[in-house]
N, CA and C of each residue as an Amber inpcrd file, in Angstrom:
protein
   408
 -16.0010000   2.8390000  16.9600000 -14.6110000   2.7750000  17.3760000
 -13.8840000   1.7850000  16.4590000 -12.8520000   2.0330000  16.0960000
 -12.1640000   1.2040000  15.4300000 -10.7750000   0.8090000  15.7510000
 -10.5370000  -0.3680000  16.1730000  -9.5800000  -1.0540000  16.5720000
  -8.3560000  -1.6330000  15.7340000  -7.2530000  -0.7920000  15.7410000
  -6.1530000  -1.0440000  15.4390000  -5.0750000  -2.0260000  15.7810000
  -4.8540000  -2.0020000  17.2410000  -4.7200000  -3.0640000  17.8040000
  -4.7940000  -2.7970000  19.6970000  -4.1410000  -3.9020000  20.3430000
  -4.5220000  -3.6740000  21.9530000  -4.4680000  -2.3520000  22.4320000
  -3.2440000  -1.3790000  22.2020000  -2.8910000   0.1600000  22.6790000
  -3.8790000   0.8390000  21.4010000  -4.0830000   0.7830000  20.3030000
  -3.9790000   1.6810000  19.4290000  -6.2170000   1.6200000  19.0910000
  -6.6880000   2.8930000  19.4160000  -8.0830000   2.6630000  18.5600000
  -8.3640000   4.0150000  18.1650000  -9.5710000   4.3070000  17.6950000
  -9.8330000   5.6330000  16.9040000 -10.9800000   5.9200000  16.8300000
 -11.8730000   6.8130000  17.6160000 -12.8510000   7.1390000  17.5760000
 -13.7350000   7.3670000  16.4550000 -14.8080000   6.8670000  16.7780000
 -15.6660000   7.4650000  15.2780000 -15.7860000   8.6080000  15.5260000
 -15.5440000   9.3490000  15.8180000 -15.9420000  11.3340000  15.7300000
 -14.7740000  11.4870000  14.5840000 -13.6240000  10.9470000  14.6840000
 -12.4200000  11.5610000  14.1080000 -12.4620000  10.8870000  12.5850000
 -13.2570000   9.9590000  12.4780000 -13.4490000   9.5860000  10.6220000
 -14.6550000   9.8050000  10.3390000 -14.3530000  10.3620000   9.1800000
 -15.6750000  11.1030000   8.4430000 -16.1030000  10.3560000   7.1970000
 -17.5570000   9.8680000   7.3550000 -17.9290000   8.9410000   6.2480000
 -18.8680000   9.8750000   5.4290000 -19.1130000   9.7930000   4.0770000
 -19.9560000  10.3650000   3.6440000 -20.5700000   9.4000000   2.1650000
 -21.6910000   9.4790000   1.8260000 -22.0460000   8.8880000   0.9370000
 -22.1300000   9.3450000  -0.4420000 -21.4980000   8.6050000  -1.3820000
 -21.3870000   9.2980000  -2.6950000 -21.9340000   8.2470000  -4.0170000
 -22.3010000   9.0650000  -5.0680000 -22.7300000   8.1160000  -6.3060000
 -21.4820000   7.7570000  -6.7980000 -21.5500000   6.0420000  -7.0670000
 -20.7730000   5.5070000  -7.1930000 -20.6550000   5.7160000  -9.1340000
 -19.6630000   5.6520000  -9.5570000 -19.0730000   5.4450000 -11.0530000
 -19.5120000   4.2800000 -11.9820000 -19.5960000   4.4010000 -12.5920000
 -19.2730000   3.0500000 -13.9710000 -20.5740000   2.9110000 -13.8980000
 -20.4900000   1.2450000 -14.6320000 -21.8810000   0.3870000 -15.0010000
 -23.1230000   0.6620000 -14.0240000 -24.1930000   0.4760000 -13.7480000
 -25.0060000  -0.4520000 -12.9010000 -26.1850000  -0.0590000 -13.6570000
 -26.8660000   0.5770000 -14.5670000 -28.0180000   1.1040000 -14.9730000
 -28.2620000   2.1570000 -13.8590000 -29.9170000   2.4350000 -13.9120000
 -30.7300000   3.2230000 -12.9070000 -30.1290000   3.8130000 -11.4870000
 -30.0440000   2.3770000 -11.2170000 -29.2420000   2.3910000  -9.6640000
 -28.4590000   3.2950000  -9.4640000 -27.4190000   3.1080000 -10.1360000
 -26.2590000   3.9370000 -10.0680000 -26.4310000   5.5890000 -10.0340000
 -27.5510000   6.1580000 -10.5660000 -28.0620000   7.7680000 -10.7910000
 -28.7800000   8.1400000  -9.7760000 -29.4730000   6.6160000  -8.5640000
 -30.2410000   6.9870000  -7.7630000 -29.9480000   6.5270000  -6.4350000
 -28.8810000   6.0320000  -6.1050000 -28.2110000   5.4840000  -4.9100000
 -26.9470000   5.9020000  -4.2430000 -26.5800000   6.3480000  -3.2720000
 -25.5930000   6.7630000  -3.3920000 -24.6520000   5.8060000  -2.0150000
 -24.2800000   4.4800000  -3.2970000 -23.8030000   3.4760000  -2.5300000
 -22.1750000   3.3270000  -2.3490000 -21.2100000   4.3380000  -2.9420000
 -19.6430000   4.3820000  -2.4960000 -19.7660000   5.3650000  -1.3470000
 -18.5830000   5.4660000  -0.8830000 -18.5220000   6.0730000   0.6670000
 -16.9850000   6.2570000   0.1890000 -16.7560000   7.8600000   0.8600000
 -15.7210000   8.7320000   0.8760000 -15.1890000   9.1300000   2.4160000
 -13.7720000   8.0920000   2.6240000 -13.6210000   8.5790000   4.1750000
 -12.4100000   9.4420000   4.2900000 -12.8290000  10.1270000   5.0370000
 -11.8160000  11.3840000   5.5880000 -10.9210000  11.2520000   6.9460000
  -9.5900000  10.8800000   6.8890000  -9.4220000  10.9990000   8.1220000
  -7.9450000  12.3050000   8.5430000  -8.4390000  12.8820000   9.3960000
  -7.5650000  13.9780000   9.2180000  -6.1620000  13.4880000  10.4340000
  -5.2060000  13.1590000  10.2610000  -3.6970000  12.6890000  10.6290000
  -3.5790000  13.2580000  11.9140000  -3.2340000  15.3740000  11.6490000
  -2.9800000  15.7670000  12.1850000  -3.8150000  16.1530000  14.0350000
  -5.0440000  15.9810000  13.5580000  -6.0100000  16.4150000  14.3770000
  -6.4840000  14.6550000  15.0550000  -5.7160000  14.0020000  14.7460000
  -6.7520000  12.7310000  15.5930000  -5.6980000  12.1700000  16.7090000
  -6.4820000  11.4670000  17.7100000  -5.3150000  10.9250000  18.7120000
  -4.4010000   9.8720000  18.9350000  -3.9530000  10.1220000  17.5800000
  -3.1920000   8.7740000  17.6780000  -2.0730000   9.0070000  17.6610000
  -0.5650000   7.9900000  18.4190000   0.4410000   8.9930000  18.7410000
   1.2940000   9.0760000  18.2440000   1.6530000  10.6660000  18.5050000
   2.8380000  11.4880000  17.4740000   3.8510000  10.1280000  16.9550000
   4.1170000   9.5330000  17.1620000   5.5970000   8.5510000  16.7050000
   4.5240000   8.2900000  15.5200000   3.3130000   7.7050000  15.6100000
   2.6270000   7.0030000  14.3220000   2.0150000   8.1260000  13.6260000
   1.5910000   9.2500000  13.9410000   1.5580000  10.3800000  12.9570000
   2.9130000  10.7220000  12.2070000   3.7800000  10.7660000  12.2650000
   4.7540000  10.8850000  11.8640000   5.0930000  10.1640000  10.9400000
   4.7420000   8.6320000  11.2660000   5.0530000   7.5980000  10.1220000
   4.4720000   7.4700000   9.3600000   3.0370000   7.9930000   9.2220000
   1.9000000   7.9090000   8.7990000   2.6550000   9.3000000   7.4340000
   2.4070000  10.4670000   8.0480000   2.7140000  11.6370000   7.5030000
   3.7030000  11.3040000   6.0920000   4.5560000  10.4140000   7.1750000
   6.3200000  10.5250000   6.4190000   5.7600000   9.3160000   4.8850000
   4.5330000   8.8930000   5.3760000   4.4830000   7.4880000   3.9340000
   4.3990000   8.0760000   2.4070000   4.6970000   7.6080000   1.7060000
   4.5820000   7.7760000  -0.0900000   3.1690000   7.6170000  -0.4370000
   2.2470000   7.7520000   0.0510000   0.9770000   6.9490000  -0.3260000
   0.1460000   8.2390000  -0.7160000  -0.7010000   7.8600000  -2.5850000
  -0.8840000   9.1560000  -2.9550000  -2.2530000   8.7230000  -2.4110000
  -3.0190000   8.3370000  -1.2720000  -4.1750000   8.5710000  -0.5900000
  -3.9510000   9.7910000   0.8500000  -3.3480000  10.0770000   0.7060000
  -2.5280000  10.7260000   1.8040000  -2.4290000  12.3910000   1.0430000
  -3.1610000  13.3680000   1.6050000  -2.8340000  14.7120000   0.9670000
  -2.1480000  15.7570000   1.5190000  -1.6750000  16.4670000   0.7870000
  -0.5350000  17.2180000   1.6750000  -0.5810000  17.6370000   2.8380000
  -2.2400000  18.1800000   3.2020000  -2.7410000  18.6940000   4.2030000
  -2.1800000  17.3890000   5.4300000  -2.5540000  16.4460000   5.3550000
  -2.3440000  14.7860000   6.3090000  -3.4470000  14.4450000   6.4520000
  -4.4990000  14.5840000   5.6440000  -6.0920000  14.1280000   5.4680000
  -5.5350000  12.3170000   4.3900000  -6.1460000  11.9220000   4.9910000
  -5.7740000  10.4010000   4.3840000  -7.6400000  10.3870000   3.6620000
  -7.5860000  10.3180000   2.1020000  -8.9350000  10.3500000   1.5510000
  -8.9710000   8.6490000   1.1700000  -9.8850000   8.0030000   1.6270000
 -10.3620000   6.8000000   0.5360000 -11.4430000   6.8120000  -0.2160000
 -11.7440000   5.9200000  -1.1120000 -12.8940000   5.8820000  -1.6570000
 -13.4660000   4.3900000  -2.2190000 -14.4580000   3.8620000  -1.5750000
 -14.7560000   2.5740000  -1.4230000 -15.8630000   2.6750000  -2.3450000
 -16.3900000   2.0700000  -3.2670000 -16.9790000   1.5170000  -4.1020000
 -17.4830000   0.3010000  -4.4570000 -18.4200000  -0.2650000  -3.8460000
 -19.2250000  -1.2390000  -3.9080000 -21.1090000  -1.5320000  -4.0820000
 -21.1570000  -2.7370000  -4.1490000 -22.9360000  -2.2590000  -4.5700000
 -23.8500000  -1.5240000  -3.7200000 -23.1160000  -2.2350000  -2.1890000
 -24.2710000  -1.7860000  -1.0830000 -23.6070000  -0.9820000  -0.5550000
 -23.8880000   0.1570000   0.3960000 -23.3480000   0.9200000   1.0750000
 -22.8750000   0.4830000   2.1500000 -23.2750000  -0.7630000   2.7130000
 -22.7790000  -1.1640000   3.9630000 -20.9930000  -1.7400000   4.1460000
 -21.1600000  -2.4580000   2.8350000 -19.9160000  -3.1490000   1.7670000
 -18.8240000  -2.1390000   1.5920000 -19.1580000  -0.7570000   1.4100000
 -18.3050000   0.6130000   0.7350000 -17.4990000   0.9570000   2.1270000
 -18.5720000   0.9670000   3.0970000 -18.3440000   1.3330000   4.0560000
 -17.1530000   0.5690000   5.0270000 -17.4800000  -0.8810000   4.9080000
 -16.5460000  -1.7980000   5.8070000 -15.3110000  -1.8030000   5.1450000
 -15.0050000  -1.7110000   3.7330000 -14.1700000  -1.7020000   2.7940000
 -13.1470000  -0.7450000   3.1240000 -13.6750000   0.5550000   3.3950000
 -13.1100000   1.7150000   3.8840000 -12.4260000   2.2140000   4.7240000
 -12.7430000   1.0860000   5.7410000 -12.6930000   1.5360000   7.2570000
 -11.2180000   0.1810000   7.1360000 -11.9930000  -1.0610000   6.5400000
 -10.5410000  -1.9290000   6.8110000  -9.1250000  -1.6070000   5.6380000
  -9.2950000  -0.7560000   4.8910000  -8.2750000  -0.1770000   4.1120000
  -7.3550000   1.1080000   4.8270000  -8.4770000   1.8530000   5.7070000
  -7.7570000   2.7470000   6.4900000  -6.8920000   1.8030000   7.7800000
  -7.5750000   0.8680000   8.2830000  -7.3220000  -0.1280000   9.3390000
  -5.6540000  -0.4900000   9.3930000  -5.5200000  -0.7300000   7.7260000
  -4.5850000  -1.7060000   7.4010000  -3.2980000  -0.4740000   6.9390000
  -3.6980000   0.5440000   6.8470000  -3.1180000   1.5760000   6.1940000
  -2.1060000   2.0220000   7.5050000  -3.1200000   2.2450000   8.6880000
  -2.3470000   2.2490000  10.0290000  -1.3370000   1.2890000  10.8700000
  -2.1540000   0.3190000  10.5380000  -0.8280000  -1.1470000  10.8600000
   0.4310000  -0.9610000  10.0840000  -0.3020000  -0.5200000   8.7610000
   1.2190000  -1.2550000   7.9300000   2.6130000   0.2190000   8.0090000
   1.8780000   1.3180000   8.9170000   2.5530000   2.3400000   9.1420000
   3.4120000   2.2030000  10.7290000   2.5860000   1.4100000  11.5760000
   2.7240000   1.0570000  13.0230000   3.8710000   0.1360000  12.8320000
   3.8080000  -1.1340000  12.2170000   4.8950000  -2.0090000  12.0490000
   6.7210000  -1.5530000  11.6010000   7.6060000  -1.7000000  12.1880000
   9.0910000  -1.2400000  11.7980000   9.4130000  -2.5540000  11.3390000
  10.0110000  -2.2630000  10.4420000  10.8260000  -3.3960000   9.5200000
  12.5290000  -3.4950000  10.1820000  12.6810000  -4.6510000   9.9640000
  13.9710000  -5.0660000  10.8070000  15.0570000  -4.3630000   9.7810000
  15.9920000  -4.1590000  10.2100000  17.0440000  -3.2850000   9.4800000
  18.1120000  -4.7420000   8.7950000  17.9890000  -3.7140000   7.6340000
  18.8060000  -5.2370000   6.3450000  20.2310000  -5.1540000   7.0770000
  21.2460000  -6.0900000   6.9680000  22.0250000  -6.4250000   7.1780000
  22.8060000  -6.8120000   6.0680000  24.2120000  -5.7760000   5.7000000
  24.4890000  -6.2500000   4.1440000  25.8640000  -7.6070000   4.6930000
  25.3100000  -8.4660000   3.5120000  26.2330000  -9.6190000   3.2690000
  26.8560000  -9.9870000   2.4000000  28.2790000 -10.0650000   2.4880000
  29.1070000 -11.0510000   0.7120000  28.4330000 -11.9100000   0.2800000
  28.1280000 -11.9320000  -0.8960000  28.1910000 -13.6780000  -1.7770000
  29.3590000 -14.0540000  -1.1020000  29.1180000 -15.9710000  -1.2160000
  29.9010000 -16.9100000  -0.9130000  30.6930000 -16.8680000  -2.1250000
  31.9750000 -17.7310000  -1.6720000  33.4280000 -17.7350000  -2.7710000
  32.7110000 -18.4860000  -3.7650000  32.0770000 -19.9660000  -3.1600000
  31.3830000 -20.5520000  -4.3720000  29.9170000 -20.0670000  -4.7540000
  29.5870000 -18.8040000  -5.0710000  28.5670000 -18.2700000  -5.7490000
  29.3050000 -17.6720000  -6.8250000  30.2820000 -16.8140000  -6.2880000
  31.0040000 -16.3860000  -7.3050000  31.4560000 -16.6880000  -7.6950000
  32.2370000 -17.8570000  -8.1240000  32.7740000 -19.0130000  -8.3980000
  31.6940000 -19.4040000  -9.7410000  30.5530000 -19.5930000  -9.0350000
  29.8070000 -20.1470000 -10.3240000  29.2870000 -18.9700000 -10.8740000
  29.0070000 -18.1310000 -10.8620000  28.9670000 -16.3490000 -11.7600000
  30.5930000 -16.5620000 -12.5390000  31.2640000 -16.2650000 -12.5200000
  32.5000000 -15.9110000 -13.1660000  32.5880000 -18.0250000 -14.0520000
  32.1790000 -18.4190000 -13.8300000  32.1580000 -19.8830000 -14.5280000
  31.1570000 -20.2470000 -15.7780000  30.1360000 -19.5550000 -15.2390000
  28.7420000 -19.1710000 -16.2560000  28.9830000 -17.7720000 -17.3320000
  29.5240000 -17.2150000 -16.4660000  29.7160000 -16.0240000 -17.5040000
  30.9940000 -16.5080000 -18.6650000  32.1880000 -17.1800000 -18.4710000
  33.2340000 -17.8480000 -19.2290000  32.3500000 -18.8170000 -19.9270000
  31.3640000 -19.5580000 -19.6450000  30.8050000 -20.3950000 -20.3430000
  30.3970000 -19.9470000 -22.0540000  29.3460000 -18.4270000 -21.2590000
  28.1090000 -18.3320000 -22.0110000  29.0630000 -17.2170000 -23.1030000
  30.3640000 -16.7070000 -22.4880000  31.4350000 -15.8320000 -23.6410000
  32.5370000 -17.3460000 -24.8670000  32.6790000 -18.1980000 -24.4100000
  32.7190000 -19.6880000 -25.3770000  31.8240000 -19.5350000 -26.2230000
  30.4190000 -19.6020000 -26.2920000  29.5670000 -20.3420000 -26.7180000
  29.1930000 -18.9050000 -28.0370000  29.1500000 -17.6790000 -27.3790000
  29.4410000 -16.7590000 -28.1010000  30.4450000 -16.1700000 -29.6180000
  31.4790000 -17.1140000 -29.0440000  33.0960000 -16.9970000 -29.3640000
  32.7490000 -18.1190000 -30.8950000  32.8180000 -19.2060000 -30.2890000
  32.0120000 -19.8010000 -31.5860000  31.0130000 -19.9890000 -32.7730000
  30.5280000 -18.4440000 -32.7670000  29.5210000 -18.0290000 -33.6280000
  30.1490000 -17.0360000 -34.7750000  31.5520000 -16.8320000 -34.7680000
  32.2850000 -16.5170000 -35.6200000  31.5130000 -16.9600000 -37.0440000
  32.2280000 -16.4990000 -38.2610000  32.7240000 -17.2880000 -39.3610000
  33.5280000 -18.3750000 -39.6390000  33.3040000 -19.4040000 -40.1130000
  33.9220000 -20.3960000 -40.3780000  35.0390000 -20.1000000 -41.6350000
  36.2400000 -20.4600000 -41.2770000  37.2690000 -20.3520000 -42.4320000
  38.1390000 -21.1560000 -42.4090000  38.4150000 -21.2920000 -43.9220000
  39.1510000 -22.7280000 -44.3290000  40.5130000 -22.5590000 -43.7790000
């Protein structure tokens, strides 16, 4: 089971771990271990609720496939490592979809900000101005 937070958890039936040969360096090991882990979690089909499927769905995130299968892929030495890696990347993937951001509030610059913008900018067009040619 994996715990999202007090209301929110997720059965292990509904994420799918599988073990895969991991990439790159390691010598031997690497051809005979199959220590990264590939998790599957399918959006549409799990119970978590519609408001956070939705947000989930609606994210930019190219781990996320069109289908609403959210793929990771954890890569580490031990499999146990690939595995926890996986699970707290999906973990965090759900929070950071659960959380609403407070709505911006647009504000003027102050008189004296602009004040010193339009003072800096007259400055730095002087300093410009004087790079003329010199003539007798």
């Amino acid at each position: 089971m994996l715990l999202i937070n007090e209301e929110i958890s997720i059965p292990d039936s509904e994420i799918e771990l599988s073990g895969i040969r991991a990439q790159g360096p390691g010598g031997q090991n690497v051809n005979k271990v199959s220590s990264a882990i590939h998790l599957r979690f399918d959006i549409n089909a799990s119970s978590l609720p519609d408001l956070l499927k939705a947000r989930l769905l609606q994210l930019n995130d190219q781990r996320i496939t069109k289908d609403g299968v959210i793929v990771i892929k954890a890569q580490h030495r031990s499999q146990e490592k690939s595995k926890d890696d996986a699970l707290n990347r999906l973990q965090e993937l759900i929070v950071a979809a659960n959380t609403v951001s407070k709505p911006r509030r647009a504000t003027k610059p102050t008189r004296s900000s602009q004040m010193k913008r339009l003072d800096g900018k007259n400055t730095r067009g002087q300093i410009k101005a004087m790079r003329g040619k010199v003539s007798d």
